[in-house]
C-alpha positions as a LaTeX table, in Angstrom:
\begin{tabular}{lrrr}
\hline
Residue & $x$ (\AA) & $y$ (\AA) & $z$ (\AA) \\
\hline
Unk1 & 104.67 & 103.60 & 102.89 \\
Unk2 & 106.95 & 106.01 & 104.90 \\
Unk3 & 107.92 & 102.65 & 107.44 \\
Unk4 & 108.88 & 100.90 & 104.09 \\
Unk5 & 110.73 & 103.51 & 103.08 \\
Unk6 & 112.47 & 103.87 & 106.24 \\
Unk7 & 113.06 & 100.27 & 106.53 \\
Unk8 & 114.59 & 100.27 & 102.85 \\
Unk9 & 116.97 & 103.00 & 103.67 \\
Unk10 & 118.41 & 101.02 & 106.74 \\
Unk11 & 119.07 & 98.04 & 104.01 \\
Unk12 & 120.69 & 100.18 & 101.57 \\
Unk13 & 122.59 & 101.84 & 104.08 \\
Unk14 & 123.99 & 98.89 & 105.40 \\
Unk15 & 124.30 & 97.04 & 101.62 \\
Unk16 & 126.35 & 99.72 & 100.22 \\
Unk17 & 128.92 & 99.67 & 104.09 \\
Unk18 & 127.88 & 102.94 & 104.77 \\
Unk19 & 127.27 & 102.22 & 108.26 \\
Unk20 & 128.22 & 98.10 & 108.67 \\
Unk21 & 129.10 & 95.93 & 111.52 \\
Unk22 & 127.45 & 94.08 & 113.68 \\
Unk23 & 126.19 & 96.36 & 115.55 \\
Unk24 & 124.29 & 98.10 & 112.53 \\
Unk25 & 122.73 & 94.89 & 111.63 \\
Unk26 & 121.87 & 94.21 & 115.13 \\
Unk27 & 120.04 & 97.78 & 115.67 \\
Unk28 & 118.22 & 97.11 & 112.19 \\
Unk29 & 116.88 & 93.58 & 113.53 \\
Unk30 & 115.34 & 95.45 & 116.54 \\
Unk31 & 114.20 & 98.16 & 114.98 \\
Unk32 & 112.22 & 96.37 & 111.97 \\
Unk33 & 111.14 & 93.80 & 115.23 \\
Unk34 & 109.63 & 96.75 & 116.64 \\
Unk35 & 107.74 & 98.35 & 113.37 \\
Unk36 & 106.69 & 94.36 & 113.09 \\
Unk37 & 105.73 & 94.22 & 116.69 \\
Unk38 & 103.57 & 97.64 & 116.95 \\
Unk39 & 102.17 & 97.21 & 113.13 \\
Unk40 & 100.49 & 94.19 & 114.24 \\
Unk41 & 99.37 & 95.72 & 117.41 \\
Unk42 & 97.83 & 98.46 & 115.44 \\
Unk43 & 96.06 & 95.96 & 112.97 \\
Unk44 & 94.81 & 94.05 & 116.12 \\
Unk45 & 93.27 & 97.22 & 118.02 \\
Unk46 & 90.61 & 97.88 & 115.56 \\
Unk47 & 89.48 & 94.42 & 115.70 \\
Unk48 & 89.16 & 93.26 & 119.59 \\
Unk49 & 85.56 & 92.73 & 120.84 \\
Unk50 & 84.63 & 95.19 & 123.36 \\
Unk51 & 85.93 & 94.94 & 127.23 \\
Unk52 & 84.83 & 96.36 & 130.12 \\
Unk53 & 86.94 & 100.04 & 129.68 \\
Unk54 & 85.37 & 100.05 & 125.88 \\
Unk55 & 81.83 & 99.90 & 128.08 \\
Unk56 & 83.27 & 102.16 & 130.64 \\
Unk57 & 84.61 & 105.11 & 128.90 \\
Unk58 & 82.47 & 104.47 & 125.48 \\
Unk59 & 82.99 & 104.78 & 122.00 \\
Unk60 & 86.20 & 107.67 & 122.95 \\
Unk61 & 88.18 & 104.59 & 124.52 \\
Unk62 & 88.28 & 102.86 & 120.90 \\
Unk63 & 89.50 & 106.02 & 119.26 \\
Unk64 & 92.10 & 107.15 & 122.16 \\
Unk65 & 93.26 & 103.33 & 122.27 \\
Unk66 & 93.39 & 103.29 & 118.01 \\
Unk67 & 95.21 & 106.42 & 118.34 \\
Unk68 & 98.08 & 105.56 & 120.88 \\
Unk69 & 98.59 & 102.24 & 118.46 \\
Unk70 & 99.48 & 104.11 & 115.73 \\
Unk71 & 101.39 & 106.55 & 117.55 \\
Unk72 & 103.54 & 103.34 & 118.77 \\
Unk73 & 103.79 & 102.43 & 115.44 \\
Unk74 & 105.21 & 105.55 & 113.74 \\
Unk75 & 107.98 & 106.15 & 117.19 \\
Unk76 & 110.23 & 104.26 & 115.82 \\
Unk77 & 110.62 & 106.46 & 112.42 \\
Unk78 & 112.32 & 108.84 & 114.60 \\
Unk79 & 114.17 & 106.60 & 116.63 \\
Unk80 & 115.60 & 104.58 & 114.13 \\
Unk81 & 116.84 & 107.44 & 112.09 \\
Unk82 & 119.21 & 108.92 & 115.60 \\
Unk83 & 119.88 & 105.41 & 115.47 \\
Unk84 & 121.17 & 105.77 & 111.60 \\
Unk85 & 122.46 & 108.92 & 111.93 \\
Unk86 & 124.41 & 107.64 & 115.23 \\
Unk87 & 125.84 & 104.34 & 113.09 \\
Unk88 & 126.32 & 106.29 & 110.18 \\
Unk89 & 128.54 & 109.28 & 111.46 \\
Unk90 & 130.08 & 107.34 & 114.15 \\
Unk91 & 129.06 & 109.91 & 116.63 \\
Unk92 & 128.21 & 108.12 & 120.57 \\
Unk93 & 124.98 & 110.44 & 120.74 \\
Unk94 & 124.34 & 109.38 & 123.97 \\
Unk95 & 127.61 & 110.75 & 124.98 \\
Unk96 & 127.01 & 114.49 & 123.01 \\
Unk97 & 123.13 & 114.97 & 125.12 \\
Unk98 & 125.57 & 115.75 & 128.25 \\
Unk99 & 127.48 & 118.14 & 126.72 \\
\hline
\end{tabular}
């Protein structure tokens, strides 16, 4: 719910030429590639047959491994909204960490 919501505000954003360009669109593509890319991986996880770690480690290897998936797939929330916030106000955040 919260990803949809987060990819409906970049498509808004960029609907109403809040924050337009090429570049927008471009950091939108890779972004939703990446909540794509790491939703799948977290849908896959669960479902693997067991591997050697799963019988070297145990049961706790599913759960840490089930855990770091969905981690990977809730990063980009944050990321993409610096990335918003960094399209939107035109700031060059990368510029204003070495301040």
């Amino acid at each position: 719910m919260l990803t949809a919501a987060h990819i409906a505000l970049w498509l808004v954003v960029g609907a109403l030429g809040w924050a337009g360009g090429a570049k927008y669109w471009w950091s939108f593509a890779f972004i939703a590639a990446m909540t794509v890319l790491f939703a799948g991986i977290a849908y896959l996880v669960p479902r693997r047959r067991p591997g050697y770690y799963d019988r070297l480690f145990g049961e706790a290897y599913r759960h840490v491994e089930i855990r770091v998936a969905y981690f990977m797939r809730l990063w980009w929330l944050p990321i993409g909204a610096v990335v918003m916030v960094e399209h939107f106000t035109g700031t060059d955040l990368a510029r204003a960490g070495y301040c």
